[in-house]
VEXVOGU-893445 format. One record per residue (C-alpha): residue in one letter; x, y, z. Coordinates in nm, 2 decimals. Example, Ala and Ser with C-alpha at 12.3 -4.5 7.8 and 13.67 -1.06 7.14 Angstrom:
2
DOVO   loke        X        Y        Z
DOVO      A     1.23    -0.45     0.78
DOVO      S     1.37    -0.11     0.71
END
This chain:
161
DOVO   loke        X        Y        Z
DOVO      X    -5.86    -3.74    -2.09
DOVO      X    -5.85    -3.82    -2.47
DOVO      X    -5.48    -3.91    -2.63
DOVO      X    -5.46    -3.61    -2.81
DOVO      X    -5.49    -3.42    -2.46
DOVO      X    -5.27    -3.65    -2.30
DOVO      X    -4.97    -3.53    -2.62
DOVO      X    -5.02    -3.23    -2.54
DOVO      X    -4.97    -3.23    -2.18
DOVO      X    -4.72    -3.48    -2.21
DOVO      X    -4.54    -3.21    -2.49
DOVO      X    -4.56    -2.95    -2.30
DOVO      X    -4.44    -3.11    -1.95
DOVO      X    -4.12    -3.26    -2.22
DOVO      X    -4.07    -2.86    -2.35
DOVO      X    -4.07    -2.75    -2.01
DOVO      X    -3.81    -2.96    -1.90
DOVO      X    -3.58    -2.96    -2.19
DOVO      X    -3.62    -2.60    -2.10
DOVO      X    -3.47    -2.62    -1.73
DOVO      X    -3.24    -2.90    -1.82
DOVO      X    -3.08    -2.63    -2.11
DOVO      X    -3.05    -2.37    -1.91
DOVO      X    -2.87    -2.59    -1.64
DOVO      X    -2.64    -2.71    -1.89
DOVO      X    -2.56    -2.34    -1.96
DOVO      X    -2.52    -2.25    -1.63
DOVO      X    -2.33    -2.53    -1.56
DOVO      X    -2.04    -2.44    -1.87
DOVO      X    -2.04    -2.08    -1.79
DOVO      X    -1.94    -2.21    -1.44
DOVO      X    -1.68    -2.44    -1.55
DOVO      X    -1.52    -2.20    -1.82
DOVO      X    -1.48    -1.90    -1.58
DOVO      X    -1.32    -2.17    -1.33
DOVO      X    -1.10    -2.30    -1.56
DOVO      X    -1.02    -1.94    -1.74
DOVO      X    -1.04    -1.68    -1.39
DOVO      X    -0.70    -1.56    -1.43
DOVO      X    -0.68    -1.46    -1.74
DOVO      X    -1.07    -1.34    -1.73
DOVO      X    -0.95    -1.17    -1.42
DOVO      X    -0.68    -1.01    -1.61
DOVO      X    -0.84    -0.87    -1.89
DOVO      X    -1.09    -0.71    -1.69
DOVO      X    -0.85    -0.57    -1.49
DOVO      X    -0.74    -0.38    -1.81
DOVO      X    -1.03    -0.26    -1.92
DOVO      X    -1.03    -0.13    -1.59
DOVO      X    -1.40    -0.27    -1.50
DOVO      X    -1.28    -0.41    -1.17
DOVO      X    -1.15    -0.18    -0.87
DOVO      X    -0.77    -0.20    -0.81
DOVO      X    -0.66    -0.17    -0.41
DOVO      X    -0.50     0.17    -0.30
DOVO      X    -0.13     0.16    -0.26
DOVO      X     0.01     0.33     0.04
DOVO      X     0.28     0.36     0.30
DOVO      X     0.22     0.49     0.65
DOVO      X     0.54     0.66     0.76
DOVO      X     0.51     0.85     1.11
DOVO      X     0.72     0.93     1.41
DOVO      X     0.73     0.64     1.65
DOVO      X     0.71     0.85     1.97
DOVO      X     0.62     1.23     1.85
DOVO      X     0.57     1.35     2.16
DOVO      X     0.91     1.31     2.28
DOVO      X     1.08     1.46     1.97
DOVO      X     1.40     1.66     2.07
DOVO      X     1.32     2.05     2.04
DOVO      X     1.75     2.13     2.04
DOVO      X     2.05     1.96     1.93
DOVO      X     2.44     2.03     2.08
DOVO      X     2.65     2.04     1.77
DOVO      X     2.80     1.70     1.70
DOVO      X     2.60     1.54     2.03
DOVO      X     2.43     1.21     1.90
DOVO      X     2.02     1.18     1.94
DOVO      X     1.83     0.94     1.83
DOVO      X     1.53     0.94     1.55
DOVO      X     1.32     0.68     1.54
DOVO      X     1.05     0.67     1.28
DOVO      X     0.78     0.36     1.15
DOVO      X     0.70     0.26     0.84
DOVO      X     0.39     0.03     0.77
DOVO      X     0.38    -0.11     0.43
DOVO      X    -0.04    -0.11     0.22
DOVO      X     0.10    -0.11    -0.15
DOVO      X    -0.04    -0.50    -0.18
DOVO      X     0.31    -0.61    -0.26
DOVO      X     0.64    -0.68    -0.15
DOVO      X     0.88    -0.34    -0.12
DOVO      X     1.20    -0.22    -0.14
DOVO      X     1.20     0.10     0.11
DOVO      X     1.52     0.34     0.06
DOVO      X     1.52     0.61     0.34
DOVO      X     1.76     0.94     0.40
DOVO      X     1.74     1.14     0.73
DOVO      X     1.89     1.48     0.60
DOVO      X     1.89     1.86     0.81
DOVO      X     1.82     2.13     0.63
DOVO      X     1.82     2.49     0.69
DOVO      X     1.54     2.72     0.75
DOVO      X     1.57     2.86     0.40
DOVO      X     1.65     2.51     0.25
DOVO      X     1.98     2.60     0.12
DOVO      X     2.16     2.41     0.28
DOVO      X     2.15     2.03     0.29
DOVO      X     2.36     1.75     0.46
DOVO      X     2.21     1.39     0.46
DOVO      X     2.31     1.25     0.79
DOVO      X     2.25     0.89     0.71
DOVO      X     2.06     0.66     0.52
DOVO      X     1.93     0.28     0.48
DOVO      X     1.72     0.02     0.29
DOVO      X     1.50    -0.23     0.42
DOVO      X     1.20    -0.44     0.26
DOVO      X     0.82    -0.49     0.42
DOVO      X     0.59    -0.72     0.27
DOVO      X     0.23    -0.66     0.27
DOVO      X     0.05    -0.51     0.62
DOVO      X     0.40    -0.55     0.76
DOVO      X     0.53    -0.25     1.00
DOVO      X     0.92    -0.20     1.09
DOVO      X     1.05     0.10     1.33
DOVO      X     1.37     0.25     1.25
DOVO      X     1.58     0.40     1.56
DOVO      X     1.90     0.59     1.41
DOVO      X     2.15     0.82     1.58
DOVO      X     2.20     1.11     1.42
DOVO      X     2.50     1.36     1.48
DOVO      X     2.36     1.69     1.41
DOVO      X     2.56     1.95     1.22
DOVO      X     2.57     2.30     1.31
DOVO      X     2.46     2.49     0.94
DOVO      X     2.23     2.66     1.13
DOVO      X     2.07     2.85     1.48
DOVO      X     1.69     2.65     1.34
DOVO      X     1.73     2.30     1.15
DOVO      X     1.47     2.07     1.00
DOVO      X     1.54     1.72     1.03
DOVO      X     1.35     1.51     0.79
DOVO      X     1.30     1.18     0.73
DOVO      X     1.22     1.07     0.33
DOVO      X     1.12     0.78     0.24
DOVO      X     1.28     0.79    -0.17
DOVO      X     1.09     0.45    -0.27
DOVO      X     0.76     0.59    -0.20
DOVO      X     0.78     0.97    -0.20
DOVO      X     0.74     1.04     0.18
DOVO      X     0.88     1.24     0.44
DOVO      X     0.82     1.37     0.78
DOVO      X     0.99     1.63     0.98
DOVO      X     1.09     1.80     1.30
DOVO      X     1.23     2.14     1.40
DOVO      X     1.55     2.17     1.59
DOVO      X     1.68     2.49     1.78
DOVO      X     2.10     2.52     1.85
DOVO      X     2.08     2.50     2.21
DOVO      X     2.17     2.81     2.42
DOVO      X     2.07     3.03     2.03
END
């Protein structure tokens, strides 16, 4: 092999490497900055809404459905239990009102009320006596959860209507 062969090889095998050692370095800063930066990368991204955000929710259900009361006794306590399970990602403040209702809705009388706060994948179960008032011979009895914009209900006849 004469010299001028060997350069060229020899410049070649050089250009090559310079080539992979480059793009390491690259690689290697990219790394670093988005390490060192993630938050506020993460951030700005998540207002130019290019990354997905979770889906907020709160499960609210009757604890034991199948043994909801069908009457009510004027002014004879029962019980309504209820769950709440908390999926909004974050720490919240739950405000809740168990109201009856009449059938035509004009009528409304918020039997009692509370607060509580779940943090994330956290569940609680509400039991609350209630002393149903007689507006009406059919009632609703809801549950609403005001924080979150939930309710759930149950229909109540005046026993012996």
């Amino acid at each position: 092999m004469s010299y001028s062969e060997h350069r060229r090889t020899l410049t070649i095998y050089v250009k090559r490497n310079l080539f992979t050692v480059a793009s390491i370095l690259v690689v290697l800063v990219v790394l670093t900055l988005s390490m060192v930066f993630h938050r506020q990368l993460t951030n700005q991204l998540h207002s130019w809404k290019l990354l997905p955000e979770p889906e907020r929710l709160t499960e609210l259900y009757f604890a034991h459905p199948g043994s909801l009361p069908s009457t009510y006794v004027p002014g004879q306590q029962q019980t309504v239990s209820f769950t709440v399970h908390n999926l909004e990602y974050r720490r919240e403040n739950y405000s809740y009102k168990i109201i009856e209702e009449n059938q035509s809705g004009s009528v409304q009388v918020t039997l009692t009320g509370g607060s509580f706060v779940l943090t994330q994948n956290k569940y609680t179960n509400i039991n609350r006596g209630i002393d149903v008032v007689d507006i009406a011979s059919r009632v609703k009895i809801e549950v609403k959860l005001q924080s979150v914009n939930e309710s759930i209900d149950y229909w109540l006849n005046r026993s012996g209507a």
